[in-house]
C-alpha positions as CSV (number, residue, x, y, z in Angstrom):
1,X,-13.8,-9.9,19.0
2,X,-11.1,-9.1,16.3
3,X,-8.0,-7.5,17.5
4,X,-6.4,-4.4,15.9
5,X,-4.2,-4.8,13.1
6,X,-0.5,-5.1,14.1
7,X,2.9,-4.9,11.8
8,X,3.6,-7.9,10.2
9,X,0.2,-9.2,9.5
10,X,-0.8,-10.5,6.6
11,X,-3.8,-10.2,5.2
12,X,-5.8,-11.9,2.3
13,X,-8.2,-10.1,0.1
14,X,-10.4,-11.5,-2.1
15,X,-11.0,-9.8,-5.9
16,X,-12.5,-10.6,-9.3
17,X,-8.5,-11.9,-10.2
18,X,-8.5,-14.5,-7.2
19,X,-6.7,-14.0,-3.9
20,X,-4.3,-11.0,-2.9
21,X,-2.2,-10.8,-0.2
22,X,-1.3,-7.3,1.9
23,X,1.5,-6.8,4.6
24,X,1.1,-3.9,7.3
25,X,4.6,-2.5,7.8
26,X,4.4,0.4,9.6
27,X,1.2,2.6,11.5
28,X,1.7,6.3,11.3
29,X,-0.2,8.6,13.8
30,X,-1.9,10.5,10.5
31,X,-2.6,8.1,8.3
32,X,-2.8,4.7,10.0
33,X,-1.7,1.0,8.7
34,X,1.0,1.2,5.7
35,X,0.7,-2.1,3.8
36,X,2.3,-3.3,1.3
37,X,0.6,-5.1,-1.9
38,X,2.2,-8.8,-2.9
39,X,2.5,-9.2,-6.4
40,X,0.5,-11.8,-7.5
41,X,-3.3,-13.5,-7.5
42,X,-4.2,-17.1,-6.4
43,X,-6.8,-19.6,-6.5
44,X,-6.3,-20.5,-3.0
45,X,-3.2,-19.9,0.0
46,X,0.2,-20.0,-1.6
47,X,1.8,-23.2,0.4
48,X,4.8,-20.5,-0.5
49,X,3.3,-17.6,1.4
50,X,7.0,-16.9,4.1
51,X,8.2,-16.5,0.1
52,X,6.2,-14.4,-1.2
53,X,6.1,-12.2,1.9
54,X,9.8,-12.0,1.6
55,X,9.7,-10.8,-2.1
56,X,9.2,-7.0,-3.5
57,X,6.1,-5.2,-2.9
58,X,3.8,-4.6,-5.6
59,X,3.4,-1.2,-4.2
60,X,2.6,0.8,-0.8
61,X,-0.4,2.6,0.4
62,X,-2.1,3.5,3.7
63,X,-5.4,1.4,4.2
64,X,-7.6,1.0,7.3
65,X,-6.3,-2.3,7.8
66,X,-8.4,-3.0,11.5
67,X,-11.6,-1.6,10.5
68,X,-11.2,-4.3,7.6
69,X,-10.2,-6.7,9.5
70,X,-13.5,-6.0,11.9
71,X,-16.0,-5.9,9.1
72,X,-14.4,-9.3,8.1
73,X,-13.7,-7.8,4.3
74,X,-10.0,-9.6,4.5
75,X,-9.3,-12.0,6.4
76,X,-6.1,-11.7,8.6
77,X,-4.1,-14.9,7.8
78,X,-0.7,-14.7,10.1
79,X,1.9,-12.2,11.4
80,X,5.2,-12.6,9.8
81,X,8.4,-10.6,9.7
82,X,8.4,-7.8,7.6
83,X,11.2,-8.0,5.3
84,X,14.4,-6.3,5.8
85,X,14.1,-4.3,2.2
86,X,10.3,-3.2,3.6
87,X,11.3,-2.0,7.4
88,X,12.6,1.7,7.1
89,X,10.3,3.9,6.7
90,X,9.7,4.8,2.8
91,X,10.2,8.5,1.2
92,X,6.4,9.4,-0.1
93,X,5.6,11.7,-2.7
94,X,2.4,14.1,-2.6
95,X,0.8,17.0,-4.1
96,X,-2.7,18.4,-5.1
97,X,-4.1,18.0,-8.4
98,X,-5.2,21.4,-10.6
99,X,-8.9,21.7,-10.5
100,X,-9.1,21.8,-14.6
101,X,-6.3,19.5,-15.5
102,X,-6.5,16.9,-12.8
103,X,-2.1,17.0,-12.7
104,X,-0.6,17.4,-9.7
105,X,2.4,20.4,-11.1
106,X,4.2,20.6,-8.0
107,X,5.0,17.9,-5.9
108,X,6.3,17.4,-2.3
109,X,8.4,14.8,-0.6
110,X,7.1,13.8,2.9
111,X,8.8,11.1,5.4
112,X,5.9,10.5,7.7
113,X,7.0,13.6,10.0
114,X,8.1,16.3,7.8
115,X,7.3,17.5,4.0
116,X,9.7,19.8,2.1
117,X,8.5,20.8,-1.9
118,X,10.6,19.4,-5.1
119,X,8.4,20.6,-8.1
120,X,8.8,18.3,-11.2
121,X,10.0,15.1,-10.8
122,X,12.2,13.3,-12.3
123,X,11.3,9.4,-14.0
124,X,13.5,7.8,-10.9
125,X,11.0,10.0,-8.3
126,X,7.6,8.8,-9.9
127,X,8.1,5.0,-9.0
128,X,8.1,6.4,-5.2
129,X,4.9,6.0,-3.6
130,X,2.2,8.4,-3.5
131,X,0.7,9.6,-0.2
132,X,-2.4,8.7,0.0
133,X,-5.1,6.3,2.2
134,X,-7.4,4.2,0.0
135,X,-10.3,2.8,1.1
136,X,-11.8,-0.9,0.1
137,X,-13.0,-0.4,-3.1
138,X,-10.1,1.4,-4.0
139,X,-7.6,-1.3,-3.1
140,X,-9.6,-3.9,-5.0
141,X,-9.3,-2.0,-8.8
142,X,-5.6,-0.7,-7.8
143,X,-4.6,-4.6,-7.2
144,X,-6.9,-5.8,-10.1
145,X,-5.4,-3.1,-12.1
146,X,-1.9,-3.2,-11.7
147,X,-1.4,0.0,-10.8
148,X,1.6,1.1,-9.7
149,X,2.7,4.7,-9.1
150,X,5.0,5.4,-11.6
151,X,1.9,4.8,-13.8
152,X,-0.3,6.7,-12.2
153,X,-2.0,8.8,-14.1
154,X,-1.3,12.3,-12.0
């Protein structure tokens, strides 16, 4: 019987680009596992892999990281420390997109307990993270992709 997912594992996905690695850094009571994307594909397991879990994120998003490990779509590979750069607790930004124009036209800052509006932001503020829990499917194209939320099309 799988166990639950814990902070600090790692995770390898497999996509169309070749092998992707994922770290859980946080769980929130809302949302669930936070991981954190490792840039990068590979034809097999990095020999590197305590290097590349040290390095920057690719980017951040909330992913039912358990019920994936349970239905044995990744395959949970080690726990590791997470990085001192990827331990606090990251600022998210949020907001609903218009109906007709699919923008979101104000946005809101939340820091897993509390949200507080901002409006506009500013080029710095759209390379924060975006609220939001993806499922399988999703993950795969935003990894394949290269998505990132600064180019995020909201």
């Amino acid at each position: 019987m799988p166990r639950g997912a814990r902070v600090g594992d790692v995770a390898e996905i497999v996509t169309p680009n070749g092998l992707a690695y994922v770290q859980m850094t946080h769980r929130n009571r809302l949302f669930g596992a936070l991981i954190r994307s490792l840039p990068g594909f590979f034809g097999s397991r990095p020999s590197n892999l305590p290097a590349l879990v040290a390095g920057p994120s690719a980017f951040l998003v909330f992913y039912p990281l358990g019920a994936a490990m349970t239905r044995q779509i990744v395959t949970l590979v080690e726990k590791m420390d997470v990085p001192e750069h990827a331990r606090a607790f990251p600022l998210f930004r949020s907001g609903t997109p218009e109906i007709t124009t699919k923008k979101v036209n104000n946005w809101w800052f939340w820091n897993g307990e509390e949200s507080w509006p901002v409006g506009v932001l500013t080029g710095e503020q759209r390379k924060m993270p975006i609220r939001m829990v993806v499922n399988h499917e999703a993950l795969i194209a935003m990894l394949t992709s290269g998505w990132t939320p600064e180019r995020d099309s909201w």
